[in-house]
N, CA, C and O atoms as a DFTB+ gen file, in Angstrom:
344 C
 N C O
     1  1      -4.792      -6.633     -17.626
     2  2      -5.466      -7.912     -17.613
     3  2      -5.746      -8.296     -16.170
     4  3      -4.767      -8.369     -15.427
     5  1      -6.907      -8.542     -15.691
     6  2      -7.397      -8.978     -14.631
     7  2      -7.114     -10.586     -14.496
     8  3      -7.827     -11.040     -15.391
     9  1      -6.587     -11.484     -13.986
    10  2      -6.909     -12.609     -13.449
    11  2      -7.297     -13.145     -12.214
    12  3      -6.535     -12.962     -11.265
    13  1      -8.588     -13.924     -12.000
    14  2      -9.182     -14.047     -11.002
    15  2      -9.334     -15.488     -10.944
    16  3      -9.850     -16.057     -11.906
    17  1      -8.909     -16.208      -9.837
    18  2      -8.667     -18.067      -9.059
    19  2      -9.835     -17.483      -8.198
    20  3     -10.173     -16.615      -7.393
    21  1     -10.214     -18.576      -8.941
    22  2     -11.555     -19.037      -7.115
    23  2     -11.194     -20.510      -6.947
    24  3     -10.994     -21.509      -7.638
    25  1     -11.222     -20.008      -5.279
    26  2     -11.011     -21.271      -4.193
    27  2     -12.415     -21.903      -3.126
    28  3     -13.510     -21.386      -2.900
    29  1     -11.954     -22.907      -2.747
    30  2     -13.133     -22.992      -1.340
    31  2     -11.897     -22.866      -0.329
    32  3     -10.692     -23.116      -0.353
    33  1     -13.045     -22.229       0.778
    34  2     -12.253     -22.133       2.126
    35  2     -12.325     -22.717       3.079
    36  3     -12.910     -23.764       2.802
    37  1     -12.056     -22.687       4.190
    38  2     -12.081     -24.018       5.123
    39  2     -14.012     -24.666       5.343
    40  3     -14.494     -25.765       5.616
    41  1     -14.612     -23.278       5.042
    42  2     -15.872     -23.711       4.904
    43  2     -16.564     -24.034       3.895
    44  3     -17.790     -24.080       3.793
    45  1     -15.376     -24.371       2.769
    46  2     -16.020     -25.113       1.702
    47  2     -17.118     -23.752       0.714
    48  3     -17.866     -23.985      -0.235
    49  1     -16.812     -22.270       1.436
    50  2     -17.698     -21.940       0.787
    51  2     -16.653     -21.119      -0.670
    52  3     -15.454     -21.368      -0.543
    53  1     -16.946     -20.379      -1.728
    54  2     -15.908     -19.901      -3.096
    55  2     -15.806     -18.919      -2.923
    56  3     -16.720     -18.104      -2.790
    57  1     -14.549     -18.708      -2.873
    58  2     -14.138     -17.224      -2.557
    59  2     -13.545     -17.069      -3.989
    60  3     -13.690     -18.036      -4.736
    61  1     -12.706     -15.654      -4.603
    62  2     -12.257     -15.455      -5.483
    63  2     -11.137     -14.529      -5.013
    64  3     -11.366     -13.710      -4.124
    65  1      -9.930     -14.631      -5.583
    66  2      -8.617     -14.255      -5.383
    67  2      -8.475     -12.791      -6.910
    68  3      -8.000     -13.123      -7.995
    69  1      -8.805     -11.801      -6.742
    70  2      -8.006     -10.717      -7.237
    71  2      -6.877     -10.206      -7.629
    72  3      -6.930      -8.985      -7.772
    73  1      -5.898     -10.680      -7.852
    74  2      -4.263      -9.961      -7.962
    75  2      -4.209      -8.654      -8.097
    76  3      -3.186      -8.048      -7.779
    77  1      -5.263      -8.042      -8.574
    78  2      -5.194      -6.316      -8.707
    79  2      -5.308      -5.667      -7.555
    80  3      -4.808      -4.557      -7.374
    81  1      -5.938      -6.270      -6.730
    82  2      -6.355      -6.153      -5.298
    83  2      -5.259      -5.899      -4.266
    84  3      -5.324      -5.364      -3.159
    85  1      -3.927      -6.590      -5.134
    86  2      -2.756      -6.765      -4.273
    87  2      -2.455      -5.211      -3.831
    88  3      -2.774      -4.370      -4.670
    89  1      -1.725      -4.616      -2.289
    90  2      -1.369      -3.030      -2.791
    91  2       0.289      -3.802      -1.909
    92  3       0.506      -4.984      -1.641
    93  1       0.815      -3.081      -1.767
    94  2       2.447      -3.187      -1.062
    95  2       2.651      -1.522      -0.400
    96  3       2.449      -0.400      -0.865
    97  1       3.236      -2.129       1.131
    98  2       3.293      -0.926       1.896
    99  2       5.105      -1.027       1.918
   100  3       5.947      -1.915       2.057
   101  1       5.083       0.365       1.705
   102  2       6.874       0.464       1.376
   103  2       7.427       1.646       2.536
   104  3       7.026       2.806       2.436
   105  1       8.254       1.290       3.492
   106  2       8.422       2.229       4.111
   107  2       9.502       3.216       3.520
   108  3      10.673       2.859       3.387
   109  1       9.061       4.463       3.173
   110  2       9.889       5.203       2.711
   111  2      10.490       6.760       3.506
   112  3       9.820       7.197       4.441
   113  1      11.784       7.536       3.056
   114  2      12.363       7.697       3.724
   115  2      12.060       9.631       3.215
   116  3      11.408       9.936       2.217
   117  1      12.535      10.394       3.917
   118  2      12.042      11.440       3.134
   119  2      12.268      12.039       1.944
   120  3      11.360      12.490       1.245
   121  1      13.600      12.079       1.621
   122  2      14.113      12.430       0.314
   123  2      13.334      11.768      -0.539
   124  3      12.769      12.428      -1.411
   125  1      13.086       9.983      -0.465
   126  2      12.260       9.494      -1.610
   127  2      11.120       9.744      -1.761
   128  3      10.507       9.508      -2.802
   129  1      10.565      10.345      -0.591
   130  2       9.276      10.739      -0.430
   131  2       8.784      11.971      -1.181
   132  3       7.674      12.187      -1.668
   133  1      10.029      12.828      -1.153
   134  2       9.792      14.503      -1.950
   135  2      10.037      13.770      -3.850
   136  3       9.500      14.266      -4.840
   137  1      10.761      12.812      -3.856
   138  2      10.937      12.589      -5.463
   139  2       9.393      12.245      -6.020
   140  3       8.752      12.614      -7.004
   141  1       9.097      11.274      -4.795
   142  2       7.587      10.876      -5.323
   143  2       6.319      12.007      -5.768
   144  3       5.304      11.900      -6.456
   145  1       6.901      13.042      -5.052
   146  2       5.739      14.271      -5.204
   147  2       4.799      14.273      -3.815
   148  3       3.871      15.080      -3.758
   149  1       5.084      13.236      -2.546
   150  2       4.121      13.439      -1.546
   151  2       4.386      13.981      -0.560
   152  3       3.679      13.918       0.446
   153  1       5.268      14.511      -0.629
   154  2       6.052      15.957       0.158
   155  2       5.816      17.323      -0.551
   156  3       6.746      17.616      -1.302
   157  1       4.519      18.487      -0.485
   158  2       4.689      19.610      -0.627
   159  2       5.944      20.453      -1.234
   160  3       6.905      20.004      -0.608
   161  1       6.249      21.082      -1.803
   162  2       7.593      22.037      -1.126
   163  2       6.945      22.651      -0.382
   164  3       5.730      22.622      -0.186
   165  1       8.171      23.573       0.326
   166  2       7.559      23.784       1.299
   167  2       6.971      23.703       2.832
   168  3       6.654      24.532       3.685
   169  1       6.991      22.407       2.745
   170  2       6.992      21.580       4.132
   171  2       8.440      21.086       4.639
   172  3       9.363      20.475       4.100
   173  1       8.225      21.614       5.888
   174  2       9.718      21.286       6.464
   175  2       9.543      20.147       7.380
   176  3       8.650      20.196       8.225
   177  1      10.413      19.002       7.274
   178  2      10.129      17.554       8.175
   179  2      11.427      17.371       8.591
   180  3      12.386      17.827       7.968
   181  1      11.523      16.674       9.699
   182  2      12.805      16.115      10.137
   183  2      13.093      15.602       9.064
   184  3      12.288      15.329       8.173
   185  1      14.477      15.391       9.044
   186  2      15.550      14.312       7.842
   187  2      15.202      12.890       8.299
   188  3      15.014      12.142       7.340
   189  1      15.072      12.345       9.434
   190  2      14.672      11.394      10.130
   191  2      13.072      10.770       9.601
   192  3      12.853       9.580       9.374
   193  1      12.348      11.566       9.514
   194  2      10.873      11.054       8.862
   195  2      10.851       9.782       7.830
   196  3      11.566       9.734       6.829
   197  1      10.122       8.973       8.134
   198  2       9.703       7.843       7.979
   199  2       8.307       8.204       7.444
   200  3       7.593       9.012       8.038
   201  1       7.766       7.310       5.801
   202  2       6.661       7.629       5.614
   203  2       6.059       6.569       4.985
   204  3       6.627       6.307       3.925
   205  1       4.772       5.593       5.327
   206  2       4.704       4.318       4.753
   207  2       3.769       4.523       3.863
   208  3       2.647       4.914       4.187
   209  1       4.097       4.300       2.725
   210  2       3.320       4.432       0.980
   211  2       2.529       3.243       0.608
   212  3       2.752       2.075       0.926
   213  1       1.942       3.534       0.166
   214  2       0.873       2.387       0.390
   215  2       0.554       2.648      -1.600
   216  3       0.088       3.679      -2.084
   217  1       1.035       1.205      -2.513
   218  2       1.521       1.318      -3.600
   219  2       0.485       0.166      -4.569
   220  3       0.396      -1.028      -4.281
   221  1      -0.053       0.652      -5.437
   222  2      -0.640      -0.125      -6.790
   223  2       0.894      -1.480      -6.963
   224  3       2.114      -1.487      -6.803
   225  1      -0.296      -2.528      -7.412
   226  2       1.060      -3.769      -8.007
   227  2       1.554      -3.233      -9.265
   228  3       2.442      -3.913      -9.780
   229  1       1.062      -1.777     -10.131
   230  2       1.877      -1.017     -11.024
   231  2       2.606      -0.101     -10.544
   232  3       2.753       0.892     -11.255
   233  1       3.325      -0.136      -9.134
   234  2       3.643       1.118      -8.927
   235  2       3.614       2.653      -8.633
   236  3       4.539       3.461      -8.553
   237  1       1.946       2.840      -8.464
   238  2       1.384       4.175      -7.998
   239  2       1.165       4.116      -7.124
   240  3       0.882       3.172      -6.386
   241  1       1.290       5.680      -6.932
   242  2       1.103       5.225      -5.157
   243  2      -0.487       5.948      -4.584
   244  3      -1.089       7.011      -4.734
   245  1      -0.657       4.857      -3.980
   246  2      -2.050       5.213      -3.352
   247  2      -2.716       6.032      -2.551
   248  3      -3.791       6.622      -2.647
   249  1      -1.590       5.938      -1.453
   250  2      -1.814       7.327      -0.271
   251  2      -0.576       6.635       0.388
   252  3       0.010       5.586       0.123
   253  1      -0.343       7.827       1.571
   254  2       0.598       7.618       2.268
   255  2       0.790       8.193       3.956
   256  3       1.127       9.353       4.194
   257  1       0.550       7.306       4.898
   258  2       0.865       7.877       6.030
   259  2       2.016       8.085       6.977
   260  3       3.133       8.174       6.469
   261  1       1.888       8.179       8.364
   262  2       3.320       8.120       8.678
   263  2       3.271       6.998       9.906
   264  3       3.768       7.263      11.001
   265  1       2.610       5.686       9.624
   266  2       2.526       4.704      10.319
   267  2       2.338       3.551       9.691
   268  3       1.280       3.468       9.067
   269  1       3.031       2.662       9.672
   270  2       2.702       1.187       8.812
   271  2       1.046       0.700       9.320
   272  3       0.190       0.233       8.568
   273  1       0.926       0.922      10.566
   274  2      -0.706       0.224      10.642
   275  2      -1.451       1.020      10.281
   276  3      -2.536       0.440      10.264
   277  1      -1.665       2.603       9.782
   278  2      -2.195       3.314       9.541
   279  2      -2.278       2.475       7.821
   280  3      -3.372       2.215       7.318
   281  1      -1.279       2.230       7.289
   282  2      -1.143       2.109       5.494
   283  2      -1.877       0.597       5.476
   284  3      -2.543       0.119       4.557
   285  1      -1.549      -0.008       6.780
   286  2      -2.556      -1.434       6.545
   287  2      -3.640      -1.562       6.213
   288  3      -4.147      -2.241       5.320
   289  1      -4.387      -0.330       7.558
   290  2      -5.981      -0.045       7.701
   291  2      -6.564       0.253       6.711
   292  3      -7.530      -0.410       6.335
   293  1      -6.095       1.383       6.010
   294  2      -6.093       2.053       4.664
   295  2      -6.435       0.931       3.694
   296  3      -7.610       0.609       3.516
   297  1      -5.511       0.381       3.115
   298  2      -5.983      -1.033       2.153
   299  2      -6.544      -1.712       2.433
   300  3      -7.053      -2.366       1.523
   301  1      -6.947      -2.156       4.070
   302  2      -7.799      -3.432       4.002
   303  2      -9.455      -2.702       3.987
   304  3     -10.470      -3.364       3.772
   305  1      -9.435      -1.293       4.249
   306  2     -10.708      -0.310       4.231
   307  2     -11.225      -0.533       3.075
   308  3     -12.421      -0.711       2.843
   309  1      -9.898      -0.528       1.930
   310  2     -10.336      -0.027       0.506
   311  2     -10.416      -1.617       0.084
   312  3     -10.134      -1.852      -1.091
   313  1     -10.728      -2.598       0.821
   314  2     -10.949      -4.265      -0.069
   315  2      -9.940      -4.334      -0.793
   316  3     -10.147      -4.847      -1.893
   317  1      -8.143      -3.757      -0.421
   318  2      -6.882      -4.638      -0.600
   319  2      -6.073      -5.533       0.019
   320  3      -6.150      -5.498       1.247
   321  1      -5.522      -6.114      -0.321
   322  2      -4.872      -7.062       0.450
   323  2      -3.260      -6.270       0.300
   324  3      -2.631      -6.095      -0.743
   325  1      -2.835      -5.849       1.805
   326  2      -1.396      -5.322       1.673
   327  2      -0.425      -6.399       2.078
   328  3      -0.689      -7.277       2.900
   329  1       0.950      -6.240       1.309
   330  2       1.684      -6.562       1.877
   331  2       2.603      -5.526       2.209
   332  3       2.492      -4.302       2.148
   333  1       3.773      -6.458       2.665
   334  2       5.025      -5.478       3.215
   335  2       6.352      -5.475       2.327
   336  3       6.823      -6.579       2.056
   337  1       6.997      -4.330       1.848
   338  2       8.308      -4.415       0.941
   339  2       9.241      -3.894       2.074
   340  3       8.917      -2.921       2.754
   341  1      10.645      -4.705       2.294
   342  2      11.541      -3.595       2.761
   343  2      12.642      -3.262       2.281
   344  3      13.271      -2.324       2.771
């Protein structure tokens, strides 16, 4: 189910608010990263690797880089609005 609020903005002009639109950037760690399936086998990474997932408000995951402003750019490219989980 889609629900969509339209507002005015400071310029009075109507914007419309999406909730599907929402994505959430999750910084994740590597092990959770190989459960997710976005680790190859095969690929060998530091244990240390950091990887920010960039996630549907159902839980899929969208893409994933290895920089939080990289996972920002990404959603606001694709007309989402990210937030941040930690």
């Amino acid at each position: 189910m889609t629900v969509r609020k339209e507002f005015d903005d400071a310029d009075n002009e109507q914007m419309t608010f999406d909730p599907s639109r929402i994505t959430y950037i999750k910084p994740t760690g590597l092990e959770e990263a190989k459960k997710l399936g976005i680790v190859p086998k095969g690929i060998k990474l530091p244990k240390e690797t950091m990887l920010y997932v960039l996630h549907a408000m159902d839980g899929s995951v969208l893409g994933f880089t290895d920089a939080w402003d990289s996972a920002y750019g990404a959603a606001v490219q694709n007309d989402m609005t990210p937030v941040s989980v930690h």
